[in-house]
FILUM-232256 format. One record per residue (C-alpha): z, y, x; chain; residue number from 1; residue in three letters. Coordinates in steps of 0.5 Angstrom, whole numbers. Layout:
// FILUM-232256
<node><c3>Z</c3><c2>Y</c2><c1>X</c1><ch>A</ch><i>NUM</i><aa>ALA</aa></node>
...
//
This chain:
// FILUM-232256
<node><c3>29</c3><c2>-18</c2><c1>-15</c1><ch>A</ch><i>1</i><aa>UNK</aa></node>
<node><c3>28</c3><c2>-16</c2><c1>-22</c1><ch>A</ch><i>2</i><aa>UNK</aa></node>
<node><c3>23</c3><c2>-11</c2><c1>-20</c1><ch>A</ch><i>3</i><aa>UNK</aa></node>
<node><c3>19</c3><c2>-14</c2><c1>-15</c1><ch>A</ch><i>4</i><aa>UNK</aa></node>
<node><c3>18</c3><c2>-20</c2><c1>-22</c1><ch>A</ch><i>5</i><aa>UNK</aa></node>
<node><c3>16</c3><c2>-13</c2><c1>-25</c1><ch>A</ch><i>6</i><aa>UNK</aa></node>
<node><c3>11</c3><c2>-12</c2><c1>-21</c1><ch>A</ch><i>7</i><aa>UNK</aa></node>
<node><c3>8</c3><c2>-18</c2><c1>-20</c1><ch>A</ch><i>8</i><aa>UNK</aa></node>
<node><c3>7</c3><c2>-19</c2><c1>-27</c1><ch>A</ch><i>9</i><aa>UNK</aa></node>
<node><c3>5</c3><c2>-13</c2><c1>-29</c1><ch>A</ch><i>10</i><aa>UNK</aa></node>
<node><c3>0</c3><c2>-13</c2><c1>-23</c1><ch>A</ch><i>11</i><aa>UNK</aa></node>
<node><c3>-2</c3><c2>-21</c2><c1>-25</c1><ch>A</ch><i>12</i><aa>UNK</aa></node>
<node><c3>-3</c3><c2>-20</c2><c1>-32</c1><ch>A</ch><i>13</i><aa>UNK</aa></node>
<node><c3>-7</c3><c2>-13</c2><c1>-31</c1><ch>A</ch><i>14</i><aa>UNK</aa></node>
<node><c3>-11</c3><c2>-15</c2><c1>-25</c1><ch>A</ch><i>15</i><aa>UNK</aa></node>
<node><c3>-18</c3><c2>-17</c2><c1>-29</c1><ch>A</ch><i>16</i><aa>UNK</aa></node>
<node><c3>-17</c3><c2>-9</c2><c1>-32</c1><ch>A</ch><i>17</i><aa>UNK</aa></node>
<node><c3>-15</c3><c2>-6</c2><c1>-25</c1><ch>A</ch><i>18</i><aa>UNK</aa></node>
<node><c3>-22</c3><c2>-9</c2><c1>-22</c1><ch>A</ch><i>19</i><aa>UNK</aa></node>
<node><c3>-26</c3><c2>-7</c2><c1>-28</c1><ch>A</ch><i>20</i><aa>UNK</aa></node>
<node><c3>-23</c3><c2>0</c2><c1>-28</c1><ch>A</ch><i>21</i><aa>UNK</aa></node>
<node><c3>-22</c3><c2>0</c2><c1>-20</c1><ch>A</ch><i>22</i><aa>UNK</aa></node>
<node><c3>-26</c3><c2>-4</c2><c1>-18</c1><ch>A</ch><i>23</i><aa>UNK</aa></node>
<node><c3>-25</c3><c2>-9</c2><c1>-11</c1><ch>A</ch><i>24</i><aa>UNK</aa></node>
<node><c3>-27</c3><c2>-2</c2><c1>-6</c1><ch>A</ch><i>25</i><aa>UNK</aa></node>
<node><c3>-26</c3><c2>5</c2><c1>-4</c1><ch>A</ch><i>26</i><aa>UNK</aa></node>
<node><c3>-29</c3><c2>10</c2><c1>-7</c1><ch>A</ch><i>27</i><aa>UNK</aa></node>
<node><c3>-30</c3><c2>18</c2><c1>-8</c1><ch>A</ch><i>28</i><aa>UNK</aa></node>
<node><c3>-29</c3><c2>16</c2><c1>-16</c1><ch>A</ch><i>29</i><aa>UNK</aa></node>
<node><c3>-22</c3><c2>14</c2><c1>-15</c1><ch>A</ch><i>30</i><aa>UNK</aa></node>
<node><c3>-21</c3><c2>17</c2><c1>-8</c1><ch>A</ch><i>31</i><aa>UNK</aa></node>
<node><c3>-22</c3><c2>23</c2><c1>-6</c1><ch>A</ch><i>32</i><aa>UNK</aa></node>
<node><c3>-27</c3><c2>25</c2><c1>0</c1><ch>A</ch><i>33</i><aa>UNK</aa></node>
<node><c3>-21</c3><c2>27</c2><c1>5</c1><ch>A</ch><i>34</i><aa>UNK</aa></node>
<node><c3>-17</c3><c2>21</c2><c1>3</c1><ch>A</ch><i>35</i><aa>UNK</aa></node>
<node><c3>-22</c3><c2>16</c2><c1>5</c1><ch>A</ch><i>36</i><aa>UNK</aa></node>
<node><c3>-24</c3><c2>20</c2><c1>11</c1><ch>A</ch><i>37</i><aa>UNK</aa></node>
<node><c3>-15</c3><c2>19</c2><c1>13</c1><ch>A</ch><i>38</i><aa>UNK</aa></node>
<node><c3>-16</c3><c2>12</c2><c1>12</c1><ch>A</ch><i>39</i><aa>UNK</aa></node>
<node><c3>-23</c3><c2>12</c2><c1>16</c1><ch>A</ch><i>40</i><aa>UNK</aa></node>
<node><c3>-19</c3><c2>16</c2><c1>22</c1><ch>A</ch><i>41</i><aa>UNK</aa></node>
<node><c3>-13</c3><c2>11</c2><c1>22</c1><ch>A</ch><i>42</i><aa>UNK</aa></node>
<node><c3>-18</c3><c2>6</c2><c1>23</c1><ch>A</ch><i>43</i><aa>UNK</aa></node>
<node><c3>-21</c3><c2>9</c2><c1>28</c1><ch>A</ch><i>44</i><aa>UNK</aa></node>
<node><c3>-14</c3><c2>10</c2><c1>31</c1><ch>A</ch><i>45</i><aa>UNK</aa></node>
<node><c3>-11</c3><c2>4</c2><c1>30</c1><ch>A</ch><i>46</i><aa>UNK</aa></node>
<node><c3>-17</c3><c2>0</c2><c1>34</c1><ch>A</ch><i>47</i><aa>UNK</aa></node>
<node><c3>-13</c3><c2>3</c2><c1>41</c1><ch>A</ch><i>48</i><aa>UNK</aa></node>
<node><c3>-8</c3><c2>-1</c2><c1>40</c1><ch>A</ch><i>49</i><aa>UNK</aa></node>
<node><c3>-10</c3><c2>-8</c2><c1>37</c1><ch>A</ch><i>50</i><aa>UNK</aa></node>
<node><c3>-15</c3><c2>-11</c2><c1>32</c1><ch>A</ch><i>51</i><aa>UNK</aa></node>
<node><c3>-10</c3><c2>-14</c2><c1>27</c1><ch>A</ch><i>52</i><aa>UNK</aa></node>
<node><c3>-9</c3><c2>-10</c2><c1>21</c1><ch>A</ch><i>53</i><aa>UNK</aa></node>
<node><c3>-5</c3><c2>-11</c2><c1>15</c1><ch>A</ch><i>54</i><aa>UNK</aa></node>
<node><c3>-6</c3><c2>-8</c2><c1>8</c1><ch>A</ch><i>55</i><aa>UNK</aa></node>
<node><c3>0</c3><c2>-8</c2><c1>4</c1><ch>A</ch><i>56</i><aa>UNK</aa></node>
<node><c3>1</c3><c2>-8</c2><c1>-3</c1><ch>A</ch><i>57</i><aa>UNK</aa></node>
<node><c3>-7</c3><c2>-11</c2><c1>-3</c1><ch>A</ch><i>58</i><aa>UNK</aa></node>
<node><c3>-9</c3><c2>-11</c2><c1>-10</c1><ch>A</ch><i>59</i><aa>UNK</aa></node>
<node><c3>-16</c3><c2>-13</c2><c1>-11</c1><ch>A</ch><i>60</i><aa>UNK</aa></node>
<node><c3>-17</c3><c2>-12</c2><c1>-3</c1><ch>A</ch><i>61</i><aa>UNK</aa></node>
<node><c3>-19</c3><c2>-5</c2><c1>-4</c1><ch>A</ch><i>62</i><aa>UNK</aa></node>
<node><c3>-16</c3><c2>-3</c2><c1>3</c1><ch>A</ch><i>63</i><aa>UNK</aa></node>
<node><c3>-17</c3><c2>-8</c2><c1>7</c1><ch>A</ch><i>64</i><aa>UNK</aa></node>
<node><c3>-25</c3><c2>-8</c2><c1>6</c1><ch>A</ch><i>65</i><aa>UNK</aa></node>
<node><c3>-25</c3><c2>-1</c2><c1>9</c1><ch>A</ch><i>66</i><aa>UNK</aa></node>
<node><c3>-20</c3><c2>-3</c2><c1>15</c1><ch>A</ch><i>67</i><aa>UNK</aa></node>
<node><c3>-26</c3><c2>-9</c2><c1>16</c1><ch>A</ch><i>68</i><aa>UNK</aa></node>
<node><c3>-32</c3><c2>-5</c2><c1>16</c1><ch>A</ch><i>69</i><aa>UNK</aa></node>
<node><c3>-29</c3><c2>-1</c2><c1>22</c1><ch>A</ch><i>70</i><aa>UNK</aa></node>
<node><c3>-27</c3><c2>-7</c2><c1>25</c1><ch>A</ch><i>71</i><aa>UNK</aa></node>
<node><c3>-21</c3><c2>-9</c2><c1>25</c1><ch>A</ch><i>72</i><aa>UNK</aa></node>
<node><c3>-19</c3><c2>-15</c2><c1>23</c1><ch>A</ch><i>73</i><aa>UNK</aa></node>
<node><c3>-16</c3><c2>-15</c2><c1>16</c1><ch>A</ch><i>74</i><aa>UNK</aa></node>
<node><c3>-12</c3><c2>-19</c2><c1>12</c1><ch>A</ch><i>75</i><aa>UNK</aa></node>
<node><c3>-8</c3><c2>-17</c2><c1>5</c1><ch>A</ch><i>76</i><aa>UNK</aa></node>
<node><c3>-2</c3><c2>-19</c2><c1>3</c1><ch>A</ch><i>77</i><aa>UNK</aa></node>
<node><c3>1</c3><c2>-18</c2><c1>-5</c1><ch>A</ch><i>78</i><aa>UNK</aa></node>
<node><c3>6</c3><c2>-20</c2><c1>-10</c1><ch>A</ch><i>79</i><aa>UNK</aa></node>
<node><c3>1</c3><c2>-21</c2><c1>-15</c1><ch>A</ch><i>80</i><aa>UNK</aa></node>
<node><c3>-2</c3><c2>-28</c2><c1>-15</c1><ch>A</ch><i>81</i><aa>UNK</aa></node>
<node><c3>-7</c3><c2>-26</c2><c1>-20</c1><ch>A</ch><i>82</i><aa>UNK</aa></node>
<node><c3>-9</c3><c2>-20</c2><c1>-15</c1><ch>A</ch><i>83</i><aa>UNK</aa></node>
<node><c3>-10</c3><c2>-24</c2><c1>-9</c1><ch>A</ch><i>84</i><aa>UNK</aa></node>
<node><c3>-15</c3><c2>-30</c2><c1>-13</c1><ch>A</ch><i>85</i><aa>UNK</aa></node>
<node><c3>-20</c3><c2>-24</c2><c1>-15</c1><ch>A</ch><i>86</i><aa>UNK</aa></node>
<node><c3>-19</c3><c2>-21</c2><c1>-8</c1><ch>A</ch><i>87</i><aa>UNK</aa></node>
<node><c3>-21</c3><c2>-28</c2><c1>-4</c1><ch>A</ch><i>88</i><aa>UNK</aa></node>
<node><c3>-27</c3><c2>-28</c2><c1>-9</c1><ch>A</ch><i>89</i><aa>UNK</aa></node>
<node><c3>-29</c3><c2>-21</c2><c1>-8</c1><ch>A</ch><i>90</i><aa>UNK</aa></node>
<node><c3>-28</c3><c2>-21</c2><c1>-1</c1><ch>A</ch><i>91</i><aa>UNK</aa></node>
<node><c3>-30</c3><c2>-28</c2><c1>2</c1><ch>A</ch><i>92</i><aa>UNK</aa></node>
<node><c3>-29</c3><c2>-26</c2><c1>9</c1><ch>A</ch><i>93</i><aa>UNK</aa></node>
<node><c3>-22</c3><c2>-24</c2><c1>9</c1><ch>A</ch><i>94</i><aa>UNK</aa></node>
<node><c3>-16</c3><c2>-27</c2><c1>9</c1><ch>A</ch><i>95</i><aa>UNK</aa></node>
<node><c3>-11</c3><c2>-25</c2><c1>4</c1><ch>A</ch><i>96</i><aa>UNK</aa></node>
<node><c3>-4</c3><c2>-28</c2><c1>2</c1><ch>A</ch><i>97</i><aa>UNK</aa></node>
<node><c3>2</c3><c2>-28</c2><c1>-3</c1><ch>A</ch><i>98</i><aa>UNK</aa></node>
<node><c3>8</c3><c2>-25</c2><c1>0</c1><ch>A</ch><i>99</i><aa>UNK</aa></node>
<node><c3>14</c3><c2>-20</c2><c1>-2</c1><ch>A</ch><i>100</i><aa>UNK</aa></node>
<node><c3>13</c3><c2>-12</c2><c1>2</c1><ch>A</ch><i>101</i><aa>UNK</aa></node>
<node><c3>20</c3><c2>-13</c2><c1>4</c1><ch>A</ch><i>102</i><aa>UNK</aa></node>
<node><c3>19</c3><c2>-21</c2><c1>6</c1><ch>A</ch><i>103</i><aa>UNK</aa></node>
<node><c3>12</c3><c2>-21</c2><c1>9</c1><ch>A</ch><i>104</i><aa>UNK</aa></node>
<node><c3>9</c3><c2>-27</c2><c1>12</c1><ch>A</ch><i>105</i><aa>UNK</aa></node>
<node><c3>8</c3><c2>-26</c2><c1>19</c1><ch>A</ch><i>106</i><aa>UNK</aa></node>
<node><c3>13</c3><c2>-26</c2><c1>26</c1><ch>A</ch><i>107</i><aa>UNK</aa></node>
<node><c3>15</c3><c2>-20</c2><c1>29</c1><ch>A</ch><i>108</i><aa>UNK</aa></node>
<node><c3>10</c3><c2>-16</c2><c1>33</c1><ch>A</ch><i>109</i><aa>UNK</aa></node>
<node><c3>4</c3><c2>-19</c2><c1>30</c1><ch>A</ch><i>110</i><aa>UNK</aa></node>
<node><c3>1</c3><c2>-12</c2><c1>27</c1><ch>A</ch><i>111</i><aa>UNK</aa></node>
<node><c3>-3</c3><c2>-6</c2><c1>30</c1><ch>A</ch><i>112</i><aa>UNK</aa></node>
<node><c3>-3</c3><c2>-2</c2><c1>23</c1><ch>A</ch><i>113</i><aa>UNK</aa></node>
<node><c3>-1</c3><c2>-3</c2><c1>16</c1><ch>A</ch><i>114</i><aa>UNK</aa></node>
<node><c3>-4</c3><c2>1</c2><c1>11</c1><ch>A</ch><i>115</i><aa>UNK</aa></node>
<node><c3>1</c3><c2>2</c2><c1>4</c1><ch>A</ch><i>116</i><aa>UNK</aa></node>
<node><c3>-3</c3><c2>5</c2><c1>0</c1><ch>A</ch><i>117</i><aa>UNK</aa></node>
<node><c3>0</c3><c2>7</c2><c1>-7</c1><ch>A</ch><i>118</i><aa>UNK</aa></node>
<node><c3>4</c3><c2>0</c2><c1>-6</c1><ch>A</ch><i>119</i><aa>UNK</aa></node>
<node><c3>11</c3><c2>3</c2><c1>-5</c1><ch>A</ch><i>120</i><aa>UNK</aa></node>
<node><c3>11</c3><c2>7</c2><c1>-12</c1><ch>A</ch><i>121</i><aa>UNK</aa></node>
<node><c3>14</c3><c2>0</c2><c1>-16</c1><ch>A</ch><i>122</i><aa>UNK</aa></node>
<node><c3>19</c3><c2>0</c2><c1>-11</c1><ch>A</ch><i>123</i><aa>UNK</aa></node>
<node><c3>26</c3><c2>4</c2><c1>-13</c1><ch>A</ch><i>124</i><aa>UNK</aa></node>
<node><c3>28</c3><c2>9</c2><c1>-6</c1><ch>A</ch><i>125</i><aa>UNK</aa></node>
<node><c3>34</c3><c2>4</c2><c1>-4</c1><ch>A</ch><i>126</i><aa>UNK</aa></node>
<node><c3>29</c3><c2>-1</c2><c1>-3</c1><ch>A</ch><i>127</i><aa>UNK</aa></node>
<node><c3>25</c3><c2>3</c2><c1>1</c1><ch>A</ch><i>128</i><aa>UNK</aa></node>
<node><c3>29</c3><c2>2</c2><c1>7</c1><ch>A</ch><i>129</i><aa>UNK</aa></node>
<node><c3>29</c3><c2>-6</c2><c1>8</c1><ch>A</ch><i>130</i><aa>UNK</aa></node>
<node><c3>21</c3><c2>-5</c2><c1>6</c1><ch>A</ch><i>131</i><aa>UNK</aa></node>
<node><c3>21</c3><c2>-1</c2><c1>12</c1><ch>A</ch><i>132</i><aa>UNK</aa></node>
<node><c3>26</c3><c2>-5</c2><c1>17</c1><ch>A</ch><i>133</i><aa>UNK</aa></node>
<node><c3>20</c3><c2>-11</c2><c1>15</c1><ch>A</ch><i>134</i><aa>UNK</aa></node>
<node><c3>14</c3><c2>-6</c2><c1>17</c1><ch>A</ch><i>135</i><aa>UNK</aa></node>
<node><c3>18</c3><c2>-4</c2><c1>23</c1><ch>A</ch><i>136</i><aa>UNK</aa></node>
<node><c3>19</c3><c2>-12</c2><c1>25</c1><ch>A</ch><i>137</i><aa>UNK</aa></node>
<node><c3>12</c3><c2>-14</c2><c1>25</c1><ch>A</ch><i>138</i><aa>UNK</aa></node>
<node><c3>9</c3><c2>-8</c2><c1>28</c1><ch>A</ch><i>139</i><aa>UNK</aa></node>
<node><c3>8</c3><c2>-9</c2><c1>35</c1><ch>A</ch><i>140</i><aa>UNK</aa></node>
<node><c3>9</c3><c2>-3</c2><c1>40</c1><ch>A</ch><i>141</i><aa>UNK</aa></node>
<node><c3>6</c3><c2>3</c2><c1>38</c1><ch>A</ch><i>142</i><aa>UNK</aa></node>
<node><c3>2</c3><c2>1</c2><c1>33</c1><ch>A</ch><i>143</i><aa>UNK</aa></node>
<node><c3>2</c3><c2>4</c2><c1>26</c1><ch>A</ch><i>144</i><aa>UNK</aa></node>
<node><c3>3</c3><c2>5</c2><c1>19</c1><ch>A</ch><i>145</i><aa>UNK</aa></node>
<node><c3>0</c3><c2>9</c2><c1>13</c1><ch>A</ch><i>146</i><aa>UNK</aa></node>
<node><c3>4</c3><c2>11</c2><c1>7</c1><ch>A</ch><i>147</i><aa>UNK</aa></node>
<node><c3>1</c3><c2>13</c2><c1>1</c1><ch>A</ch><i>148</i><aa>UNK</aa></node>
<node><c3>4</c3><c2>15</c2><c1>-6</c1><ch>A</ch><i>149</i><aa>UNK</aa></node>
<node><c3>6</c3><c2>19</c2><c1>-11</c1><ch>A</ch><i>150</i><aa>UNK</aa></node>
<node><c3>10</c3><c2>25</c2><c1>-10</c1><ch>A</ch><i>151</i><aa>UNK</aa></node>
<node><c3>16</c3><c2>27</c2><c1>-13</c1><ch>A</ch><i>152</i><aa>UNK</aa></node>
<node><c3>23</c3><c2>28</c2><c1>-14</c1><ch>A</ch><i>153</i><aa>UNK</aa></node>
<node><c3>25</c3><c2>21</c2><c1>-14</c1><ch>A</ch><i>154</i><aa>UNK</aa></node>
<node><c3>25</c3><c2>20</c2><c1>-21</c1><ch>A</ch><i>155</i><aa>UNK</aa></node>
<node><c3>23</c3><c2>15</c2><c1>-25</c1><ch>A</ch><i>156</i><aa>UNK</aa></node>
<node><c3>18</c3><c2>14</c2><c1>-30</c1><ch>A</ch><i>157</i><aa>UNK</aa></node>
<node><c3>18</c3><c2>8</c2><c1>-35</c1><ch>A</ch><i>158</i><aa>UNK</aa></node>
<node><c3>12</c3><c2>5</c2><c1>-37</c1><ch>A</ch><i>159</i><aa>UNK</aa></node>
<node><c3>13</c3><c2>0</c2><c1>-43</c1><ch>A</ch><i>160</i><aa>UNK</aa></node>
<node><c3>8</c3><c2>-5</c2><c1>-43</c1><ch>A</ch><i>161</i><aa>UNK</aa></node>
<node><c3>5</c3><c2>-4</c2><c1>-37</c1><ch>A</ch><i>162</i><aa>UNK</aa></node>
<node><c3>-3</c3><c2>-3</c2><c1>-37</c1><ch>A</ch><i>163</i><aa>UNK</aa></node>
<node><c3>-4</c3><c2>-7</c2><c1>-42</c1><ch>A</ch><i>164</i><aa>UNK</aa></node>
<node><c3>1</c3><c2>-12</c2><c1>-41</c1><ch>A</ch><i>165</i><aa>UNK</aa></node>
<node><c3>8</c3><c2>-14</c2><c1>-44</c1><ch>A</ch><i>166</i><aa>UNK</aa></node>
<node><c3>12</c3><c2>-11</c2><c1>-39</c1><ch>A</ch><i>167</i><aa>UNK</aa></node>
<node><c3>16</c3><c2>-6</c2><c1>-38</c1><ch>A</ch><i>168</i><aa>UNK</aa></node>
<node><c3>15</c3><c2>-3</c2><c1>-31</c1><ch>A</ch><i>169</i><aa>UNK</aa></node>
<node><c3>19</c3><c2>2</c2><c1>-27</c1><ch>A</ch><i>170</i><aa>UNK</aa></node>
<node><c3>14</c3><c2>7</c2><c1>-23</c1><ch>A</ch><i>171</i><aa>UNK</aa></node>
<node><c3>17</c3><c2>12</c2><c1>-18</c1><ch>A</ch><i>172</i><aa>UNK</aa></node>
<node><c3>15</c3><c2>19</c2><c1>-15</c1><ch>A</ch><i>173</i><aa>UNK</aa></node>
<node><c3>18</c3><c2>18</c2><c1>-9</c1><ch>A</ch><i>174</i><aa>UNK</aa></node>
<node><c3>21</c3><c2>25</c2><c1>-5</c1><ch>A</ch><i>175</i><aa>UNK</aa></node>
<node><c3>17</c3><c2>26</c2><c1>1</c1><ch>A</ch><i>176</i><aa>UNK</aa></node>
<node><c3>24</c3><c2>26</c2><c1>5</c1><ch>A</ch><i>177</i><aa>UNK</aa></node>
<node><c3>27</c3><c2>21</c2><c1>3</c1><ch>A</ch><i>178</i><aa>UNK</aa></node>
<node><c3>20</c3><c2>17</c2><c1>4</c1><ch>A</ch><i>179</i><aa>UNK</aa></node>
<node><c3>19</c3><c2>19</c2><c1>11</c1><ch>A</ch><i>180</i><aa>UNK</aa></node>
<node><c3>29</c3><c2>19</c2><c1>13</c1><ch>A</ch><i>181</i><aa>UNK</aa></node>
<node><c3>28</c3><c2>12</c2><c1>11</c1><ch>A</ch><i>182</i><aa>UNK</aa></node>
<node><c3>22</c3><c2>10</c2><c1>17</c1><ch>A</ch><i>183</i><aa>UNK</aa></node>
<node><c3>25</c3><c2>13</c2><c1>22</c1><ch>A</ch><i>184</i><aa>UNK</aa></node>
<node><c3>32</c3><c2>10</c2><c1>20</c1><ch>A</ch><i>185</i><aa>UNK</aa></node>
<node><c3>27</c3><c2>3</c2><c1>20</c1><ch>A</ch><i>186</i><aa>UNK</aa></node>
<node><c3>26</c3><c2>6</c2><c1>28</c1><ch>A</ch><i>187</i><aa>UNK</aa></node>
<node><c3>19</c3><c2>9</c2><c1>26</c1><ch>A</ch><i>188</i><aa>UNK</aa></node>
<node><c3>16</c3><c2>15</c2><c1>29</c1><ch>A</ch><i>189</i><aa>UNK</aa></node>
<node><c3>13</c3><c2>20</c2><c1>24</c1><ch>A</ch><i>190</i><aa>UNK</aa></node>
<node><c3>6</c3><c2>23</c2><c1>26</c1><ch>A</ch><i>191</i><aa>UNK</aa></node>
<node><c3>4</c3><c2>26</c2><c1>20</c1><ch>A</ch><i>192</i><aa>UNK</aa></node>
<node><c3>6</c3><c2>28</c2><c1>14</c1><ch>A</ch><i>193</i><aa>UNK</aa></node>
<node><c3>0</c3><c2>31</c2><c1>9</c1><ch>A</ch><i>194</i><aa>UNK</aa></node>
<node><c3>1</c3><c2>32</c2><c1>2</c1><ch>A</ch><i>195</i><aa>UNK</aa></node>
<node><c3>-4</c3><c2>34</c2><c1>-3</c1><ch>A</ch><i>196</i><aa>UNK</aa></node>
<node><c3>-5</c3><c2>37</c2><c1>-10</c1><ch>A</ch><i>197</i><aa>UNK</aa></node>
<node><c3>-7</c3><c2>32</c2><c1>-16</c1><ch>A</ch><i>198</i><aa>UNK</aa></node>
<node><c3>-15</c3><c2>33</c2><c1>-16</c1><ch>A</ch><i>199</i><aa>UNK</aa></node>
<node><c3>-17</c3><c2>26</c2><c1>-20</c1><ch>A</ch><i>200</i><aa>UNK</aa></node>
<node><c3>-17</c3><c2>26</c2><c1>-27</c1><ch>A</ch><i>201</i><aa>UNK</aa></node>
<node><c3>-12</c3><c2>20</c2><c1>-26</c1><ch>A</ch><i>202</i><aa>UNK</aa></node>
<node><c3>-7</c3><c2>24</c2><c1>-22</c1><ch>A</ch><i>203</i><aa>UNK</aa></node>
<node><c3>-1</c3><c2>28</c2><c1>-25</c1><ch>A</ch><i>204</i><aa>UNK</aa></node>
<node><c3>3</c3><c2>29</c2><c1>-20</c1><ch>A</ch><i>205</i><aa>UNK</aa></node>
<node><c3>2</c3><c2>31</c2><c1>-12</c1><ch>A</ch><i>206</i><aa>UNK</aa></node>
<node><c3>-1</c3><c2>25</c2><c1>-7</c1><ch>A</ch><i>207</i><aa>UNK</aa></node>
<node><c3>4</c3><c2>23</c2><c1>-1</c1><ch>A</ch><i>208</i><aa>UNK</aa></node>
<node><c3>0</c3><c2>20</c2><c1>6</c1><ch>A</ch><i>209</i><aa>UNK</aa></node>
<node><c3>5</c3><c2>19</c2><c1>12</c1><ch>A</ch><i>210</i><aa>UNK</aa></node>
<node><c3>3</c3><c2>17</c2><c1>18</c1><ch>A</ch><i>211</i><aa>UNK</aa></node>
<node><c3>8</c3><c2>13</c2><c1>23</c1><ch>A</ch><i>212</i><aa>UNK</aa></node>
<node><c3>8</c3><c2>9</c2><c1>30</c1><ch>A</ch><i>213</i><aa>UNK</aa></node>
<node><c3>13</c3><c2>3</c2><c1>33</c1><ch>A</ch><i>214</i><aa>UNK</aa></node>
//
């Protein structure tokens, strides 16, 4: 699909920016003190129900360092190559993996919990379902998914030379309906619907965190 290519060169040829700019961590710079405390809470959740967890999208690992730190056992899967050789070196601990969101490289009912945070945001809206059939595939019964994204209409924003690159890049600020219809249609079951005003220099738009369970 031509905007996974997208993606995945955009993110492999922005990747050593993304880890001086973002860095390979979490933090109260980029995130705000309430979405690491979500993250934090589902961890916690999480661990009721299995011990294997996913973050999806992973970029530099960002996510799947926290799931670790509490205790689970975290793997990171991302279409960026380039993404996935920073992560493996900045966490040696973890295991990570190149794969697609709409073709992850598991069996089915293999995840407790999958965290997609901010990684839905290249992928156009009628795309989202075959995404989330994928997620509904690997989850094992009633484990959970975190998804995160910038808010919106739907409509897209087009970022030619992505992030320094020379690629032009598709971005989109997904309607929350249209968000949450497409995980229930995928068989998922909605938990939690939180939806924030932008509170980081780097925010534009609303931020999106929905909650589902197999």
């Amino acid at each position: 699909m031509d905007d996974v290519r997208r993606s995945r060169d955009a993110y492999s040829g922005s990747a050593g920016r993304y880890l001086t700019t973002v860095g390979s961590r979490l933090s109260e710079r980029i995130e705000t003190s309430a979405d690491l405390d979500l993250l934090a809470r589902f961890a916690r959740t999480a661990r009721q129900v299995g011990h294997r967890a996913l973050d999806a999208g992973c970029g530099t690992g960002r996510v799947a360092r926290l799931l670790a730190d509490h205790g689970l056992d975290a793997i990171g899967v991302d279409v960026a190559d380039r993404m996935i050789e920073i992560a493996r070196r900045e966490h040696p601990d973890l295991q990570f993996a190149i794969g697609e969101l709409a073709r992850l490289p598991f069996a089915s009912d293999q995840i407790a919990a999958t965290v997609y945070w901010y990684s839905i945001i290249t992928t156009p809206p009628a795309s989202l379902p075959a995404v989330f059939a994928e997620l509904s595939r690997v989850l094992v019964d009633c484990g959970a998914a975190l998804v995160a994204f910038q808010s919106g209409d739907g409509s897209a924003l087009q970022r030619p030379n992505a992030y320094g690159t020379t690629v032009d890049l598709t971005l989109y600020r997904h309607d929350v309906e249209v968000v949450t219809s497409a995980l229930e249609h995928s068989g998922l079951h909605l938990d939690e619907v939180i939806e924030r005003a932008p509170e980081r220099a780097h925010e534009d738009t609303n931020q999106a965190f929905v909650t589902v369970r197999a």
